[in-house]
TORMI-821182 format. One line per 3 residues: number of its first residue (from 1); their letters; for each residue x, y, z of C-alpha. Coordinates in steps of 0.2 Angstrom, whole numbers, plus 5000, padded with zeros to 4 digits. Layout:
NUM	A	X Y Z; ...
REM end
This chain:
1	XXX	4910 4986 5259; 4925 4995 5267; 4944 4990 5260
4	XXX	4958 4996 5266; 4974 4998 5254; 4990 4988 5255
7	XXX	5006 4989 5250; 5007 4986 5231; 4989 4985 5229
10	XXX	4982 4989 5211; 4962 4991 5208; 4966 4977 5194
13	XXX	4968 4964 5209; 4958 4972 5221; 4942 4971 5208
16	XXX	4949 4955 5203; 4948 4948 5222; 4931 4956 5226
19	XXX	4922 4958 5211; 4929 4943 5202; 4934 4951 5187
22	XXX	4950 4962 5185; 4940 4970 5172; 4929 4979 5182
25	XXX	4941 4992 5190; 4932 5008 5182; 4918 5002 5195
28	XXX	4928 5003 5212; 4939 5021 5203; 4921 5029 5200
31	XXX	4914 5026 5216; 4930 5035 5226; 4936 5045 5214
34	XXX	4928 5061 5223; 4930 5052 5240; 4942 5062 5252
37	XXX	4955 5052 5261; 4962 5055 5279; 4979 5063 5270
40	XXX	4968 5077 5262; 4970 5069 5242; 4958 5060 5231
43	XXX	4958 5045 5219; 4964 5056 5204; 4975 5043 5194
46	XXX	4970 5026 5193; 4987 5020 5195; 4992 5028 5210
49	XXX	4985 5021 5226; 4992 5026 5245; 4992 5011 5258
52	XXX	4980 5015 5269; 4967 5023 5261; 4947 5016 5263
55	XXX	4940 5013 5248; 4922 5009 5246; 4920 4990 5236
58	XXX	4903 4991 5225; 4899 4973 5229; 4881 4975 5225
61	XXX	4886 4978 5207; 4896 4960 5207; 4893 4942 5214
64	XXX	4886 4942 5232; 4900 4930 5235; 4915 4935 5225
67	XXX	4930 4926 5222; 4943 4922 5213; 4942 4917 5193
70	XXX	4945 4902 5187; 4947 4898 5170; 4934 4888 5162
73	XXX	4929 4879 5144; 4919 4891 5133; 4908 4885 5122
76	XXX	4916 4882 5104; 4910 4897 5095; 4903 4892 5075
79	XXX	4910 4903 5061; 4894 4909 5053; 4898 4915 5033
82	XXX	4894 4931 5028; 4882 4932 5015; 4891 4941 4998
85	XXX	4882 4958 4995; 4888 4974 4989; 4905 4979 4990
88	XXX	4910 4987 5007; 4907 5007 5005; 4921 5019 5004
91	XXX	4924 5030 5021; 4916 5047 5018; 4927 5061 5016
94	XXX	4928 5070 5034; 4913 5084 5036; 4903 5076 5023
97	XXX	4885 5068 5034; 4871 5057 5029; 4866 5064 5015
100	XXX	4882 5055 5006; 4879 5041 5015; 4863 5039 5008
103	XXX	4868 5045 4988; 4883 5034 4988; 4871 5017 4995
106	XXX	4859 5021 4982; 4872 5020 4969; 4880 5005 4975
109	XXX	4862 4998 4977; 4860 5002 4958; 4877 4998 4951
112	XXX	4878 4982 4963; 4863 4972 4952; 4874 4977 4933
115	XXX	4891 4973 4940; 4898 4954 4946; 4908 4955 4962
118	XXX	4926 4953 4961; 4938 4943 4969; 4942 4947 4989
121	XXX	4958 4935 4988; 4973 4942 4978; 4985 4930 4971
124	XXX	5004 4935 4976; 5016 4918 4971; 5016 4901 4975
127	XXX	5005 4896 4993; 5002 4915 4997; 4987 4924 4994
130	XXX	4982 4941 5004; 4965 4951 5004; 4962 4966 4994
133	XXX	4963 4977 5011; 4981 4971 5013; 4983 4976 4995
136	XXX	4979 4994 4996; 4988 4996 5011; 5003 4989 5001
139	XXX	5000 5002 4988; 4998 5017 5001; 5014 5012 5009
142	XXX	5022 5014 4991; 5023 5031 4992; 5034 5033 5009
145	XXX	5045 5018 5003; 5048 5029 4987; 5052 5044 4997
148	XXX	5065 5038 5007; 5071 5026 4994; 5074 5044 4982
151	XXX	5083 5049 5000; 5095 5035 5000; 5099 5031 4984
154	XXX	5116 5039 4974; 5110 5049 4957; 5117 5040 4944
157	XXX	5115 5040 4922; 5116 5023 4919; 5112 5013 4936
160	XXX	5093 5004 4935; 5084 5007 4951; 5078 4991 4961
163	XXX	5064 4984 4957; 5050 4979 4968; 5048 4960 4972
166	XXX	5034 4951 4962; 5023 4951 4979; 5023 4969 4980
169	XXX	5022 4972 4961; 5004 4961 4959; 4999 4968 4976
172	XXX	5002 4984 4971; 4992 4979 4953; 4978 4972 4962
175	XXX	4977 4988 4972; 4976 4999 4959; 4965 4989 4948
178	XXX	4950 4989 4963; 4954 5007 4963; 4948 5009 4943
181	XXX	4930 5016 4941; 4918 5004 4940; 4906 5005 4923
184	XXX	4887 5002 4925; 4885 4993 4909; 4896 4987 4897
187	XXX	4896 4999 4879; 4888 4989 4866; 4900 4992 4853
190	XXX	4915 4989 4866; 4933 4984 4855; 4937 4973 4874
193	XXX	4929 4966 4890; 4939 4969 4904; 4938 4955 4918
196	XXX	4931 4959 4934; 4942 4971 4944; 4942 4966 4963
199	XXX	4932 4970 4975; 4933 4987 4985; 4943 4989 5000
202	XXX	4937 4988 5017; 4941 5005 5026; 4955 5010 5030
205	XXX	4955 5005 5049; 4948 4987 5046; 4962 4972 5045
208	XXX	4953 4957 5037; 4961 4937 5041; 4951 4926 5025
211	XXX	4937 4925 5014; 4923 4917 5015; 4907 4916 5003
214	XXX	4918 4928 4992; 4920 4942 5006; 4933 4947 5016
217	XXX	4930 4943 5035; 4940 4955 5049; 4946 4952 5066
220	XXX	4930 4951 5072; 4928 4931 5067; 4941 4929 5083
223	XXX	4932 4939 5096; 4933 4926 5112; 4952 4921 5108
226	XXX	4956 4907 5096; 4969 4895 5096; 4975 4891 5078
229	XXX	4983 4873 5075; 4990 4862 5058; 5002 4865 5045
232	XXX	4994 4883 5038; 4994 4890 5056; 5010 4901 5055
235	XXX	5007 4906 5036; 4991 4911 5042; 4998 4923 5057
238	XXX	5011 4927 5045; 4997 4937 5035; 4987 4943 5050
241	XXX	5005 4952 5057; 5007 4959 5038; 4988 4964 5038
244	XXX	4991 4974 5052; 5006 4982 5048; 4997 4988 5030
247	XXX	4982 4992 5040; 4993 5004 5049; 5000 5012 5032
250	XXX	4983 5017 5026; 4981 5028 5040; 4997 5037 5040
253	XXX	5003 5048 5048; 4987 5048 5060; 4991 5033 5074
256	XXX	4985 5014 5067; 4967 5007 5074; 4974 4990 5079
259	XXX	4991 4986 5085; 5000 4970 5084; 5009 4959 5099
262	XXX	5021 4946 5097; 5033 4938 5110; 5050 4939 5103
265	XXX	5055 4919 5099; 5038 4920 5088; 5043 4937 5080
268	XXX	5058 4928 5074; 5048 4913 5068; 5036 4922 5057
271	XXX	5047 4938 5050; 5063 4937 5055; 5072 4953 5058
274	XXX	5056 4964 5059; 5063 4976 5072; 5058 4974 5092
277	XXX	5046 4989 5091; 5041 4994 5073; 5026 5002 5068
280	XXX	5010 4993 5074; 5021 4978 5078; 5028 4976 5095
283	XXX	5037 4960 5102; 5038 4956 5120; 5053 4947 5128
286	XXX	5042 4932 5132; 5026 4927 5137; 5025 4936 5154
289	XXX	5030 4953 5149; 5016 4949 5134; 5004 4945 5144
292	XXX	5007 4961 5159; 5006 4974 5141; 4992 4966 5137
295	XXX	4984 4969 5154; 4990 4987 5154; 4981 4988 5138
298	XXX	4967 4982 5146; 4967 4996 5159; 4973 5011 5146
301	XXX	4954 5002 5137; 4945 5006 5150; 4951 5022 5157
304	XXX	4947 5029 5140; 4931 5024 5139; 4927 5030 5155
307	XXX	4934 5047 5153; 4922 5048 5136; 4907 5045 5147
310	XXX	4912 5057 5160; 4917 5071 5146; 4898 5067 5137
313	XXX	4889 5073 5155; 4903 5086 5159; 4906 5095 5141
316	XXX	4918 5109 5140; 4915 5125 5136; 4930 5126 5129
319	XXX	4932 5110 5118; 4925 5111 5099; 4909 5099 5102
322	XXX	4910 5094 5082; 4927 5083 5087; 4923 5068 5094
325	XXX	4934 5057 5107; 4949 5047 5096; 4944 5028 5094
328	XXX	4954 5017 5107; 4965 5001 5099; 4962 4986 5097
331	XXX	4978 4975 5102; 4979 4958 5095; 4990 4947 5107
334	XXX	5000 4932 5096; 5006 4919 5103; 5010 4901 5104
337	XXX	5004 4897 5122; 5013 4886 5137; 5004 4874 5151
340	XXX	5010 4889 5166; 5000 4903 5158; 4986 4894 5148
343	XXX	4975 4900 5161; 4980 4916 5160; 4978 4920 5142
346	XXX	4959 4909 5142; 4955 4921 5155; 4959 4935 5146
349	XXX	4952 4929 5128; 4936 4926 5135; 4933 4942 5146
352	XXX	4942 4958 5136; 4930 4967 5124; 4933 4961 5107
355	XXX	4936 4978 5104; 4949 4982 5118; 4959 4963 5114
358	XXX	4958 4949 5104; 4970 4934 5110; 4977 4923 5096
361	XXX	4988 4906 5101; 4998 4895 5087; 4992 4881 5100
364	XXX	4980 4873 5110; 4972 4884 5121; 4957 4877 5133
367	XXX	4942 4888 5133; 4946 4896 5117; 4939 4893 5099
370	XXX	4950 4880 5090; 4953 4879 5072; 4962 4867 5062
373	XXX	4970 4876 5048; 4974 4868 5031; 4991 4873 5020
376	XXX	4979 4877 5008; 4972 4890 5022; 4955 4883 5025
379	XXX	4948 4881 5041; 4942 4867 5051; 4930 4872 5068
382	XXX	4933 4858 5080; 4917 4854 5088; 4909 4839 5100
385	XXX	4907 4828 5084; 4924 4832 5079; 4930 4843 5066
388	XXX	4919 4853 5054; 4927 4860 5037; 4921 4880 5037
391	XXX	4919 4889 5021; 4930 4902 5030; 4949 4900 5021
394	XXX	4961 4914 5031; 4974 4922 5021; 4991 4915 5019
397	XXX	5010 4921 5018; 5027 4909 5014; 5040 4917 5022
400	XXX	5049 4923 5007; 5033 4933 5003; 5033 4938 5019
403	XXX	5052 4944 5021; 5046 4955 5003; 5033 4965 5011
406	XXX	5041 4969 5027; 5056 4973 5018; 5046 4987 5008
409	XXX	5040 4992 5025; 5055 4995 5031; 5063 5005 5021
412	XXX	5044 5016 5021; 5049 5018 5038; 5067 5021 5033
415	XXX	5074 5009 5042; 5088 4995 5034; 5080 4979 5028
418	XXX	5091 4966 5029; 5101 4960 5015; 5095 4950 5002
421	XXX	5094 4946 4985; 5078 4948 4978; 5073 4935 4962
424	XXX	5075 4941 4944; 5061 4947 4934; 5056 4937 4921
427	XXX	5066 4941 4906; 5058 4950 4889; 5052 4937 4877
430	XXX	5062 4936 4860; 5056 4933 4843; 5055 4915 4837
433	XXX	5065 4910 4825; 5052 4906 4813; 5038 4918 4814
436	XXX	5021 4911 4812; 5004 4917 4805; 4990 4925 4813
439	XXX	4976 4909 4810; 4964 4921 4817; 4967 4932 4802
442	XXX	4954 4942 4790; 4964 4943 4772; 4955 4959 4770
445	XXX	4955 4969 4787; 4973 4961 4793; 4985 4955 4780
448	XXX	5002 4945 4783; 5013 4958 4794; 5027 4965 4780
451	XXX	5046 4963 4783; 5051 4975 4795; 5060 4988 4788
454	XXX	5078 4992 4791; 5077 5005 4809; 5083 5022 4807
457	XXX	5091 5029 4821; 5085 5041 4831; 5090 5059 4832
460	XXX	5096 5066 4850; 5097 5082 4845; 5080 5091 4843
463	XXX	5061 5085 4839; 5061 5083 4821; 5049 5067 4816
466	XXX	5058 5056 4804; 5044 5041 4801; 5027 5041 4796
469	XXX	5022 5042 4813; 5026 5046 4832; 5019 5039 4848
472	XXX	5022 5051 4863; 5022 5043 4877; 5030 5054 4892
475	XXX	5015 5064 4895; 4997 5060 4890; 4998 5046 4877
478	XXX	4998 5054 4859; 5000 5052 4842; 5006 5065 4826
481	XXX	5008 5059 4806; 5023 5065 4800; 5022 5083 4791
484	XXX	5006 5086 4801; 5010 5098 4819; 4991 5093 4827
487	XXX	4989 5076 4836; 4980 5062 4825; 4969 5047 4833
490	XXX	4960 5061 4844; 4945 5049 4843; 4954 5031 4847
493	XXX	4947 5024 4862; 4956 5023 4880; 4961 5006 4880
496	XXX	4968 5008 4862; 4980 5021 4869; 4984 5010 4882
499	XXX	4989 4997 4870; 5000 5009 4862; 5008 5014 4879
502	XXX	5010 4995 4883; 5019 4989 4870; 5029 5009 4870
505	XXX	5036 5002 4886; 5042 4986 4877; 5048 4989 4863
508	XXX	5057 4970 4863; 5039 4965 4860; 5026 4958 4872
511	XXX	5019 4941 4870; 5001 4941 4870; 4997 4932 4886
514	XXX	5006 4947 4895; 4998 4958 4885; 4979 4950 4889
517	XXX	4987 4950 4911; 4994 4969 4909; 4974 4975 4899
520	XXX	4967 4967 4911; 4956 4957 4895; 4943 4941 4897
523	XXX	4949 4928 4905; 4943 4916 4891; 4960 4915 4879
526	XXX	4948 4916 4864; 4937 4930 4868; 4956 4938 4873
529	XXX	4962 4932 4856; 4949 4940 4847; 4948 4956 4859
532	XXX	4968 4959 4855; 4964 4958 4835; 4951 4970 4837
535	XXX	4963 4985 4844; 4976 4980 4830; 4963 4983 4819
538	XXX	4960 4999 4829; 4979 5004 4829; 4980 5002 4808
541	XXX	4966 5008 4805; 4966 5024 4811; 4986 5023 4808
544	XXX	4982 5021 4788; 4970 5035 4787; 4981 5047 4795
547	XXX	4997 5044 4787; 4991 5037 4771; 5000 5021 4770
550	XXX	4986 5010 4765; 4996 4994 4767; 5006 4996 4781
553	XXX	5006 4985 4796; 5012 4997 4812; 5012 4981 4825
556	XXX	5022 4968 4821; 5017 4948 4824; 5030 4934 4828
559	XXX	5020 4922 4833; 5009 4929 4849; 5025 4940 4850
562	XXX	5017 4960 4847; 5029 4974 4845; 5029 4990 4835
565	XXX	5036 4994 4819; 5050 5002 4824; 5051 5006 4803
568	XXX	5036 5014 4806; 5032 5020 4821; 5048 5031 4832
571	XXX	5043 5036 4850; 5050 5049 4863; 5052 5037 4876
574	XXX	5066 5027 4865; 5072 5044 4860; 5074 5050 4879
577	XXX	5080 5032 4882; 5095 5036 4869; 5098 5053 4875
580	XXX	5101 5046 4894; 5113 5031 4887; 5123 5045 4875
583	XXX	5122 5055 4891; 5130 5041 4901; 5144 5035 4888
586	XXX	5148 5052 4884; 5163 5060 4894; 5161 5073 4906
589	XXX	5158 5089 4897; 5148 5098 4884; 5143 5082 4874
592	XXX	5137 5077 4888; 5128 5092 4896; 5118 5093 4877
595	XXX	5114 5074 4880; 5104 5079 4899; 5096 5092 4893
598	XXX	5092 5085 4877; 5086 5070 4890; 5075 5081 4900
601	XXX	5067 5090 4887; 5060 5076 4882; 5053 5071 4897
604	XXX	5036 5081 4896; 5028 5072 4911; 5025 5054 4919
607	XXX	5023 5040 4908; 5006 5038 4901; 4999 5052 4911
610	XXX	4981 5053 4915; 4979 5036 4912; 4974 5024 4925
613	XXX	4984 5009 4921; 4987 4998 4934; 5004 4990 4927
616	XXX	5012 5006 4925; 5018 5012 4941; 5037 5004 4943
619	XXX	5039 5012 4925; 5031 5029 4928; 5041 5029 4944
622	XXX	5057 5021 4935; 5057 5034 4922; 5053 5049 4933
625	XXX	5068 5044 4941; 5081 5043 4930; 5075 5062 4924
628	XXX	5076 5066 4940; 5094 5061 4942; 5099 5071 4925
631	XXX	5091 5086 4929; 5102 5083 4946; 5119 5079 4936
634	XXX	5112 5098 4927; 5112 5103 4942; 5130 5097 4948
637	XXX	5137 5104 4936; 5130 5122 4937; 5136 5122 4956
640	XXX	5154 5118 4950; 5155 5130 4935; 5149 5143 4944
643	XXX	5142 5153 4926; 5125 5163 4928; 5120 5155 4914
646	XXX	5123 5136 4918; 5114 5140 4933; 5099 5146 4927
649	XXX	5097 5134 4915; 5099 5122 4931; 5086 5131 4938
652	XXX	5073 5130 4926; 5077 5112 4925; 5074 5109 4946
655	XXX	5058 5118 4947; 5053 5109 4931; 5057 5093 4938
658	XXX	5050 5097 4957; 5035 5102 4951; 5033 5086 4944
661	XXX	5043 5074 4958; 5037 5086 4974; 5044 5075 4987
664	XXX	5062 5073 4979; 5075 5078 4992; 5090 5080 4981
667	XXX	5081 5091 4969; 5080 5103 4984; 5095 5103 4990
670	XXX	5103 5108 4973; 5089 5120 4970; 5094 5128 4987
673	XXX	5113 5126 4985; 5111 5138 4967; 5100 5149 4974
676	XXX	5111 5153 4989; 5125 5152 4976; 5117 5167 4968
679	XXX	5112 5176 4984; 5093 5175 4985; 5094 5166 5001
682	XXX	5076 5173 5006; 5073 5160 4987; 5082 5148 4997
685	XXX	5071 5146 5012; 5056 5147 5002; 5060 5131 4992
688	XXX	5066 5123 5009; 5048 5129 5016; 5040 5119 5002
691	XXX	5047 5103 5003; 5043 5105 5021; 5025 5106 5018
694	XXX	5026 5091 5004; 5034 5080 5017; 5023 5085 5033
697	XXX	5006 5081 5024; 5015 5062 5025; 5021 5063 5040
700	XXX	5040 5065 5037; 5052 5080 5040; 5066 5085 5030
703	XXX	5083 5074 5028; 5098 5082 5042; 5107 5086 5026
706	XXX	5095 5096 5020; 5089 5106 5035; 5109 5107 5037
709	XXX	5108 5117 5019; 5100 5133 5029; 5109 5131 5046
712	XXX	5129 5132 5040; 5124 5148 5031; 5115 5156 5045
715	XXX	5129 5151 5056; 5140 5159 5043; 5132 5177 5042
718	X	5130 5173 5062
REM end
């Protein structure tokens, strides 16, 4: 059939009137796109139609009577459990084909029948509990919120950088524990047994909403619309806006997979003062300007598709055939439905792709899924008998946990959080007054702990070893006997270094259920009991053969309290820690120029380097810092003296200390400011060139203030 154009006519209601679906637009553009009209011009652009023009209606293609849509009651769609196999395989590496594939199933197919499958569910505080996907998105968005909290923040001696909120910090744990190798088979003469690391990932594109049978289930589960109700519901959307915000940092800087919309009033509800447009969030006035961008998406969907059909029969010479088409979104439409557009959205969940839109209401919606969701996150399918509890239990967010991630996001994006006062980590356990005995002790292999001797201070000044022995922990973890230059305990085993380095970073002590949480030990407390004897064992014994002190006990026991000798054992990290407070104390001037460098000499690389701890990273990032900042007071100083030689001292320091924090802004600028000081400018733009590069493989450009460095002095020889 024949139509004729109006004014205001789109081909969303014109296929919505004829062909009774809005959806089928791309049929009526296809069939006059080449169709030339009586003012000489074609259908080129979807969008723009003339009144007047004749297009040709495909109705053989639709209904023989077409009208409009009603809404009507779907059928209540079952959630069918997966069934728990392998983990979920990692995305290949781009230009890498089937021949990966296949290797990388086999060994998953091998390893899979050795190894139990970990938790899906993390753990993050009281009620909230995310999926290991939002996890490791968490972790990647780590490294921008570090960049442009570096940017932001004052270099300063004595000041203690924030710390992450305990959300992030056993997100971020989690994360990095899936990460960790997997072992086939466990060692026979193993000193521990680790507990089951969580499961993989999904990739990096996938946001996930629950568990179920132990495996994490995606957006998929809500193809059709669902209408969430009961007390978990907004704890549960809370997660899924948060999942897909984190989904969106593992694929940074390419453009996020699936994209979020909210209206406003509920934006507020769920995470108040998450910005209008942010990321893969975006929040619409109200329900009406929701539901027209969800439309628009619709049609942007479609138009996509169809110009990837028509470029498969039409290739261009021109276009590299080994790139394929980009992937179109998926936008997930939130929101808490009213009586005037019920219809609306049921039309709209029950007819988009799941792939194009997925429609998700915080109330009843007629012709959509329903589920009941508990506070505990389990749902409950409501079907003709009633309501039917699912194995599926979505993931769940309080709104302080909440408020923490986005807070971390937002300054990854460097925007201003809003302010707030984060809670206080738990403080260091202190020895009990009256220390008790081991009751797991072997007179033999571990007698009573001796007194601790009185503690030596430590020298700032130089390297020289003044006790028996020395654990280096700034750098790969190591250990040297005093009088002896080569490194002792070559052979000890990698999670007895990893003990040493633990309790390195504590040297208040550690009590032994934090210990048992940070090595990641059996969950059983008396295998972990046993396990945590067995690397004291390790630690003396290999102590005592290399030093010669038969008798001595190098790790301290107050009760469950474990700490080292300090009589005993001296480490760089409380040296380097000295130096920085003498630094700090000291008055501006010589003592305490000696202090810094004293300070940064010491600081041979990140904490524990090459090892993969999971419970590491705020104090390797922590102390990378605070060298960072003395090698940026060097700096200062150098630029205010104005001697050659305090500025190639400084020098050495910055490139040093780039090399080892590559994205560190303030480290540039100084390093530019001395150089051009010195009249290598061409030096100057070189180091402004590698920053460049650092920061444009994240995505990121360099600060105004440092791009400003370069500018003033071209303007100036100008």
């Amino acid at each position: 059939m024949e139509y004729t154009v109006a004014h205001g006519d789109t081909l969303w209601d014109i296929a919505e009137t004829h062909l009774g679906d809005p959806l089928k637009w791309p049929r009526i553009y296809a069939a006059n796109k080449d169709r030339i009209q009586a003012d000489g011009r074609r259908l080129s652009d979807p969008d723009q139609l003339t009144p007047g023009w004749q297009l040709t209606i495909p109705t053989a293609a639709s209904s023989p009577n077409p009208s409009r849509p009603t809404p009507h009651r779907a059928p209540a769609k079952t959630f069918t459990p997966p069934t728990p196999t392998e983990p979920p395989p990692a995305e290949p590496a781009p230009g890498h084909g089937a021949e990966r594939d296949t290797t990388s199933r086999a060994t998953r197919d091998h390893t899979t029948n050795h190894t139990r499958l970990g938790p899906a569910a993390i753990s993050v505080g009281t009620a909230s509990m995310i999926g290991i996907t939002t996890a490791a998105g968490i972790l990647a968005a780590i490294r921008f919120f570090r960049v442009h909290q570096n940017r932001s923040r004052r270099s300063s001696l004595d000041a203690q950088p924030p710390s992450l909120s305990p959300v992030i910090e056993k997100a971020v744990v989690a994360a990095r524990e899936a990460a960790l190798p997997r072992p086939a088979a466990a060692a026979p003469d193993r000193l521990i047994t680790r507990r089951t690391p969580p499961q993989p990932p999904q990739p990096a594109s996938t946001v996930t909403i629950g568990t179920a049978n132990a495996s994490e289930i995606s957006l998929d589960a809500l193809a059709g619309g669902c209408a969430w109700t009961g007390p978990g519901a907004e704890a549960a959307a809370r997660a899924l806006v948060i999942g897909i915000l984190t989904a969106a940092e593992r694929l940074r800087p390419r453009a996020p997979r699936v994209r979020g919309l909210l209206t406003q009033d509920l934006s507020d509800r769920l995470l108040p003062g998450m910005p209008p447009d942010f990321s893969a969030v975006a929040s619409a006035e109200d329900l009406n300007e929701a539901i027209r961008r969800a439309e628009a998406h619709l049609v942007a969907h479609a138009r996509h598709h169809q110009d990837i059909q028509e470029a498969a029969h039409e290739p261009d010479p021109a276009t590299d055939d080994s790139q394929e088409p980009a992937d179109s979104e998926t936008l997930v439409l939130l929101t808490a439905p009213n009586t005037a557009q019920s219809s609306c959205l049921a039309a709209l969940a029950n007819r988009a792709p799941h792939d194009a839109l997925i429609v998700l209401t915080l109330g009843d919606l007629p012709g959509t899924t329903a589920w009941r969701i508990a506070s505990d996150g389990t749902v409950h399918q409501q079907t003709g008998n009633g309501n039917r509890a699912s194995t599926l239990q979505l993931f769940r967010l309080t709104p302080q946990a909440g408020q923490d991630v986005l807070d971390m996001l937002l300054t990854a994006h460097d925007e201003d959080p809003l302010p707030r006062t984060l809670p206080s980590a738990r403080a260091a356990a202190g020895p009990p007054q009256h220390p008790a005995q081991d009751t797991d002790r072997d007179p033999e292999d571990d007698p009573p702990p001796t007194p601790p001797e009185p503690e030596k201070p430590v020298k700032t000044r130089g390297t020289d070893q003044n006790k028996p022995v020395r654990l280096n922990v700034l750098g790969p973890v190591t250990l040297y006997a005093h009088g002896n230059p080569e490194p002792i305990g070559l052979g000890l085993r990698s999670e007895v270094r990893e003990f040493l380095a633990l309790l390195a970073a504590h040297p208040t002590g550690l009590i032994a259920d934090d210990i048992a949480r940070h090595l990641r030990l059996s969950e059983d407390p008396d295998q972990s009991a046993k396990e945590m004897k067995n690397l004291r064992r390790a630690v003396r014994r290999a102590l005592r053969t290399a030093t010669g002190h038969n008798k001595a006990e190098f790790i301290q026991l107050h009760g469950e309290l474990h700490k080292l000798h300090t009589g005993l054992i001296e480490t760089d990290l409380a040296a380097y820690t000295t130096a920085l407070h003498h630094a700090a104390a000291a008055p501006d001037g010589p003592e305490r120029l000696t202090a810094l460098h004293h300070a940064v000499d010491l600081y041979h690389g990140p904490f524990a380097h090459g090892g993969d701890y999971p419970w590491c990273d705020s104090i390797r990032e922590s102390l990378a810092n605070k060298a960072a900042d003395a090698v940026a007071h060097i700096a200062h100083h150098a630029e205010h003296t104005g001697t050659r030689q305090d500025a190639d001292a400084a020098l050495d320091q910055l490139d040093k200390a780039i090399r080892l924090n590559p994205t560190h802004e303030v480290l540039y600028q100084h390093a530019i400011r001395l150089h051009q000081a010195a009249g290598r400018h061409d030096t100057a733009r070189h180091i402004f060139t590698v920053l460049t590069r650092h920061l444009n493989e994240l995505g990121l450009e360099p600060d105004p203030t440092t791009s400003a460095l370069l500018t003033t002095r071209s303007a100036r020889l100008g």
